[in-house]
C-alpha positions in Angstrom: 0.7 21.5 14.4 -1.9 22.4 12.1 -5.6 20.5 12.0 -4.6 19.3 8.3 -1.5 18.2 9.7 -2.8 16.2 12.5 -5.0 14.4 10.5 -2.3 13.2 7.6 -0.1 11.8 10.9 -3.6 10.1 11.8 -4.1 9.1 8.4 -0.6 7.7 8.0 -1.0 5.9 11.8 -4.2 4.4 10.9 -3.4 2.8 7.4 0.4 1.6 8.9 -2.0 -0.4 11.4 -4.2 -1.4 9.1 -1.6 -2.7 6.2 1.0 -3.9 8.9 -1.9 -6.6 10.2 -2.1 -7.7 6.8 0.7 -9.4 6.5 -0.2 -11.5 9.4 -3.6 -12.4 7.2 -2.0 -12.8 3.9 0.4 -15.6 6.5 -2.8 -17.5 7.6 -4.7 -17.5 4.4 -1.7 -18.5 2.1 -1.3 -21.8 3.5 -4.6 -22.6 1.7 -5.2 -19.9 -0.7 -3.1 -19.4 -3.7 -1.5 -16.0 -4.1 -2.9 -14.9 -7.6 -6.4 -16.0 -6.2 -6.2 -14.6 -2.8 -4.8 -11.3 -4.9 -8.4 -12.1 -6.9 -10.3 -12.3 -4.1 -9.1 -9.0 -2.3 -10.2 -7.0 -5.1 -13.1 -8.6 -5.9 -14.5 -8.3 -2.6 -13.3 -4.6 -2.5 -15.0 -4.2 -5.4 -17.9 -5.0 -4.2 -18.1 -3.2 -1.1 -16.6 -0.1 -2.7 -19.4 -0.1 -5.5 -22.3 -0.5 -2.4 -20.8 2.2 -0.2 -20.6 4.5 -3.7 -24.1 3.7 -4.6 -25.2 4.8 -1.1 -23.8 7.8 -1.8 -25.4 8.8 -5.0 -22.6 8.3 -6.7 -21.6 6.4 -9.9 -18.8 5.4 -12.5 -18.6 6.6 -15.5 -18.8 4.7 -18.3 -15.8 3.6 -20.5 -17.0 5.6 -23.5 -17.9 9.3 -24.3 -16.0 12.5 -23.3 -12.7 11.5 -21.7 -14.1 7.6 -20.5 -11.5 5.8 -22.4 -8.8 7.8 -20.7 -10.4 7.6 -17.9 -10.5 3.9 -17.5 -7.1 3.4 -18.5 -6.0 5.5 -15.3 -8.4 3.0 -13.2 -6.4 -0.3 -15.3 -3.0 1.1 -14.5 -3.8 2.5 -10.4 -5.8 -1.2 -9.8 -3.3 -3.1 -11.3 -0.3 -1.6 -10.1 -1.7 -0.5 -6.6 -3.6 -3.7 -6.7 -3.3 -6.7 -8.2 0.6 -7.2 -9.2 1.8 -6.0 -5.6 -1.1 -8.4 -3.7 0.1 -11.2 -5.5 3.5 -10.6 -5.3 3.5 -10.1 -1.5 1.5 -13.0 -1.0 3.9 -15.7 -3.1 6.7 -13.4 -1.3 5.1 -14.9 1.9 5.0 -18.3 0.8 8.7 -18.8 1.7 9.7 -16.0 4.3 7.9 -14.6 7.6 5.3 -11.2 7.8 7.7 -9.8 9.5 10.2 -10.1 6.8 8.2 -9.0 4.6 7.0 -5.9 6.3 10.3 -4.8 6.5 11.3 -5.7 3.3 7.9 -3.6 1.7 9.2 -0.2 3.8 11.6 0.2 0.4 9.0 2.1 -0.9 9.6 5.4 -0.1 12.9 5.2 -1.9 11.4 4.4 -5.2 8.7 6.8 -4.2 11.3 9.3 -3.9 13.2 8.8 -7.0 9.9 8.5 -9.0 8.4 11.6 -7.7 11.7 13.4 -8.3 12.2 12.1 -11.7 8.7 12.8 -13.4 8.6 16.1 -11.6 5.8 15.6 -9.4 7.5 16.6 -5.9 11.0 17.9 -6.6 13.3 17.1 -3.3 14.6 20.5 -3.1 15.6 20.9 0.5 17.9 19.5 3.2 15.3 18.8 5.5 13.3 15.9 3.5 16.5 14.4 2.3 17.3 14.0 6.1 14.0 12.2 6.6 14.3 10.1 3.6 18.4 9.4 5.3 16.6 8.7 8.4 14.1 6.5 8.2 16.5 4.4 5.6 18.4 4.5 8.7 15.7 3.1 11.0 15.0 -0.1 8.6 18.7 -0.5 8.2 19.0 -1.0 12.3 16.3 -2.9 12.6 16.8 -5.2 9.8 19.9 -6.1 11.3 22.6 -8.5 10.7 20.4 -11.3 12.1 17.5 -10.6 9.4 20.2 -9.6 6.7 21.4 -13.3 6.9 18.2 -14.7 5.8 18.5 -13.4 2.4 19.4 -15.7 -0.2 17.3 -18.6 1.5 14.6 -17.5 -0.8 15.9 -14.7 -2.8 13.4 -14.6 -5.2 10.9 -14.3 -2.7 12.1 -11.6 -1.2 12.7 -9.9 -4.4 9.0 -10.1 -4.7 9.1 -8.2 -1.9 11.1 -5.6 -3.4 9.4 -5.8 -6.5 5.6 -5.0 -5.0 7.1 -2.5 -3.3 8.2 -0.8 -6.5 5.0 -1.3 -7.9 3.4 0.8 -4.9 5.7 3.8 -5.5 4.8 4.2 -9.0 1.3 4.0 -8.2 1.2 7.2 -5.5 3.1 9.0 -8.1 1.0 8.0 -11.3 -2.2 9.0 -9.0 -0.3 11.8 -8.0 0.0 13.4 -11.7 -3.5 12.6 -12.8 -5.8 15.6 -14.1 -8.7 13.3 -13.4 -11.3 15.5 -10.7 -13.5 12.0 -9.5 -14.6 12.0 -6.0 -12.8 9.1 -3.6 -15.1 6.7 -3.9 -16.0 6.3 -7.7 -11.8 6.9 -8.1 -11.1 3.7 -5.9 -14.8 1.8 -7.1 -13.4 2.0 -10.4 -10.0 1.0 -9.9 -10.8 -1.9 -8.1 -13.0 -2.8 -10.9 -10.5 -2.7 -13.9 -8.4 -4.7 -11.3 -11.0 -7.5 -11.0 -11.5 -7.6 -15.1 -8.1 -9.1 -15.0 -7.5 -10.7 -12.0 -10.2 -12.7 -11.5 -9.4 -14.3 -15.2 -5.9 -14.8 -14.3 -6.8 -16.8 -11.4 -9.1 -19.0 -12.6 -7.0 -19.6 -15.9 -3.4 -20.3 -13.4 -5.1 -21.9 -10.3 -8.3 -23.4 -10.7 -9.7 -21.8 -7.4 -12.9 -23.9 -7.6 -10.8 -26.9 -6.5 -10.0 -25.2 -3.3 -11.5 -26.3 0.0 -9.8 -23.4 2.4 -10.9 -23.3 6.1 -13.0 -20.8 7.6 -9.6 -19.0 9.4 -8.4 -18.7 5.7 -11.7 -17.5 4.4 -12.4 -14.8 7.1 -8.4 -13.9 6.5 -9.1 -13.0 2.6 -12.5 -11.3 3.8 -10.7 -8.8 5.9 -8.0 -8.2 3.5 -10.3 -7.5 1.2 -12.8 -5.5 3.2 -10.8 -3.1 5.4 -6.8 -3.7 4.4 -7.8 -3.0 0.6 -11.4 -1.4 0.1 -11.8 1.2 3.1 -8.1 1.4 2.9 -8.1 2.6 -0.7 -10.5 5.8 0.1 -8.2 6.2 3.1 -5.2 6.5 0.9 -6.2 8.5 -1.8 -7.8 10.8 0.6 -4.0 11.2 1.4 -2.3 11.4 -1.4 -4.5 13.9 -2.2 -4.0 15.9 1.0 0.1 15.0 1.1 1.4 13.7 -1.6 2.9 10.7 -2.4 6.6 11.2 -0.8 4.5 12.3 2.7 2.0 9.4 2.2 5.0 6.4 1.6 6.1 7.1 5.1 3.2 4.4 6.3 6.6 2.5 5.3 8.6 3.6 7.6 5.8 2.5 10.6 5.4 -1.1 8.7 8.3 -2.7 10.6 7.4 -1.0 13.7 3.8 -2.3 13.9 4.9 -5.7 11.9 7.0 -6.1 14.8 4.5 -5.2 17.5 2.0 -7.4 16.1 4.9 -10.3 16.0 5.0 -9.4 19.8 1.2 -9.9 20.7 0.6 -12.6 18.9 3.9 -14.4 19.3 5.3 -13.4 22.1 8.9 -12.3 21.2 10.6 -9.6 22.6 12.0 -6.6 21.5 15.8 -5.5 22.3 17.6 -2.2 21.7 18.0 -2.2 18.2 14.4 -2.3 18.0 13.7 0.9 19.8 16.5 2.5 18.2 15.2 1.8 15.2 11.5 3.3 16.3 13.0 6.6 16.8 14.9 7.2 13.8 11.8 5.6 12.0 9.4 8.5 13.7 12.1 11.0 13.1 11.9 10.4 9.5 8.3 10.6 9.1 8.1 14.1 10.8 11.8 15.4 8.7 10.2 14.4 5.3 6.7 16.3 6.2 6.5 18.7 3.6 4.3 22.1 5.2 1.5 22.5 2.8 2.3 24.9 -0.2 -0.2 28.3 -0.4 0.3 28.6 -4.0 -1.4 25.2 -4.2 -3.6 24.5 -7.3 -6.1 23.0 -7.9 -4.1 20.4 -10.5 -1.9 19.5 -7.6 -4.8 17.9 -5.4 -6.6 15.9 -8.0 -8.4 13.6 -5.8 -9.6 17.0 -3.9 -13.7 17.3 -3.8 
């Protein structure tokens, strides 16, 4: 295995832990925090740690006018709202009515829409037997450890769960949108900035829909939206588009696959339930998928296929 490759596995390892936990958080703050606000909150407080660390840096944002700026915050609107704000609130009503674990598993659709996104704006054209066995097999791994047990739970609160589904969609089309982009912005400034056009709307929205100010939440709840919106969505961000740079965004929906596992694993700390065969059957197909869907780096690589590349 190759040093890149090593560190897209550790990439994919380290955001699958990170985004699996926050489930758990979105489950303890949403008892007193409102979805659209705690979606607010996230990226506002991303925002603002993002624009610190960036201005450490030397770095800045350019402005929305002059050569390009327009287009340029259009890309940030569409990345922080669909990588952002529509899926955080959509998970976090989704949890209002079903378990983290549910809904981790129900997120790890993604690479399927991922898939068929990529595929149909030409971005990464599934050409070969080899990925379309990985995309089979880790399908396979959710299927097993959804379950008939978990499968009867839908329809108890459908439309949650189709929230679910529906923020999971909304992640897809965000790899591959970033994906196409011709934009060259360092990391930082490329997730500052989206984080930003995501707080022009969403902090509006909330206090328009659910009057946040009227809210009394505890401090479990507070430090619950702090973390999310520290490491599970600001440090996470550069993390992510460090790898859909590096991967693309077939490779990098994978973290998917490992959702359930560590959704699961976390259930088991923290709850203590157990886990029977059909768990660790599902594990290995799950890991099996990730490595068959690997794509080996291409030589002919451009510089318009890595546009998040420094």
């Amino acid at each position: 295995m190759t040093a890149k490759a090593f560190c897209d596995y550790t990439l994919v390892v380290i955001l699958s832990l990170i985004w699996a936990s926050s489930f758990l958080l979105i489950k303890i703050a949403i008892l007193e925090v409102p979805p659209v606000t705690m979606a607010a909150a996230r990226v506002l407080v991303a925002f603002i740690i993002l624009y610190v660390l960036m201005r450490l840096r030397g770095q800045e944002m350019a402005p929305p006018w002059g050569d390009g700026g327009q287009m340029r915050w259009v890309h940030f609107l569409v990345i922080g709202m669909f990588g952002n704000g529509i899926p955080f609130s959509l998970v976090s009503w989704g949890e209002i009515e079903i378990t983290a674990a549910l809904a981790s598993i129900l997120i790890g659709i993604m690479p399927v829409f991922t898939v068929i996104l990529a595929h149909g704006f030409g971005v990464e054209r599934i050409t070969n037997h080899r990925r379309l066995a990985g995309i089979a097999t880790g399908t396979g791994g959710l299927v097993v450890l959804i379950g008939p047990a978990v499968l009867t739970q839908l329809g108890d609160a459908a439309l949650h769960e189709l929230a679910l589904v529906g923020a999971a969609a909304s992640y897809a089309a965000t790899a591959v949108y970033a994906r196409r982009l011709t934009l060259r912005l360092p990391l930082v400034p490329l997730a500052t900035g989206s984080m930003a056009a995501s707080t022009a709307v969403m902090v509006p929205v909330a206090l328009i829909l659910e009057t946040p100010w009227q809210l009394s939440p505890g401090v479990g709840a507070l430090a619950a939206v702090a973390v999310l919106g520290i490491v599970a969505t600001g440090f996470a961000s550069i993390i992510y588009f460090r790898l859909l740079a590096s991967a693309g965004p077939t490779f990098a929906s994978t973290i998917n696959y490992l959702l359930p596992i560590f959704g699961v694993g976390l259930s088991i700390t923290l709850l203590g339930e157990s886990v029977g065969p059909r768990e660790l059957v599902a594990m290995v197909l799950i890991l099996s998928g990730i490595v068959l869907v690997r794509n080996p780096p291409s030589r002919a690589s451009s510089p318009k296929e890595r546009p998040f590349s420094r």
